[in-house]
C-alpha angles and dihedrals in degrees: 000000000000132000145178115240089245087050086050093052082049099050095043088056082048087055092042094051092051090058082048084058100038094050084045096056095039087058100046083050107045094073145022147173124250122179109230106268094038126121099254096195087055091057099037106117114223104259125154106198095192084045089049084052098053100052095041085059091041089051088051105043088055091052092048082056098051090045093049087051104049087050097059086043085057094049100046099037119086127203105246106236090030113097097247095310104153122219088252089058082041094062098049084052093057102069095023086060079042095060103033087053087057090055093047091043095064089046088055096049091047110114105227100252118011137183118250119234113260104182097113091034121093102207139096091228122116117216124193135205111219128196110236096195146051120279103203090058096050084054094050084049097048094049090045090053084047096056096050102048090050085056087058102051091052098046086052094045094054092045095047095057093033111038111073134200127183129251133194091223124122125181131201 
């Protein structure tokens, strides 16, 4: 069947939460609690643990194959506008950009020369912390990273809901 790479993230999290339910269930089922004098067999709650097993590893192998897919999607799709970078190196840039803009961020927001904080020194003595670099640039910098990173989002965004695979997953 195909699927978008945003259908196939959805449908592993399907797969995920009927394990939730079948564990759930298993575990609600396995045991249970009798008073001594009642009928045990009239209490006993209808659980199979060979047929428990076996959903939990169906469930599991389905999820093994979208994932599977949706990794080799990663590794052979390129963003369009982005020099050959796949959607697997895209999604190591993301947070890389995310983290370098915070960085710059705080550059950007530095006075140029600010006053450290005293309060757990004992002295009469006034440091001061200076910038050694140019703000302008850090803030072109800053906006350039931004955009691009933007660009990305959006690029990832359209592949992932345009873009199909196919996956050998079927759910009933």
């Amino acid at each position: 069947m195909k699927y978008t790479s945003a259908e196939a993230g959805k449908l592993v999290k399907k797969l995920e939460d009927r394990i939730r339910r079948a564990l759930l269930a298993e575990s609600k089922s396995a045991t249970f609690n009798a008073a001594s004098g009642e009928d045990v067999e009239s209490l006993r709650p209808k659980y199979s643990f060979t047929d428990s097993q076996a959903t939990i590893e169906e469930l599991q192998a389905q999820i093994r194959r979208v994932k599977h897919a949706i990794n080799c999607f990663n590794i052979s799709h390129t963003l369009p506008g982005f020099n050959d970078l796949t959607v697997d190196q895209a999604l190591v840039l993301i947070p890389q950009l995310r983290s370098r803009l915070s960085v710059l961020g705080e550059m950007a927001a530095r006075l140029p020369k600010e006053r450290v904080d005293s309060a757990f020194r004992n002295t009469s003595i006034i440091d001061y912390v200076i910038t050694n670099y140019d703000a302008a640039e850090v803030e072109k910098k800053y906006n350039e990273l931004d955009e691009k990173l933007s660009a990305l989002q959006l690029a990832l965004d359209t592949l992932n809901n345009t873009e199909t695979m196919d996956i050998d997953v079927a759910l009933d």
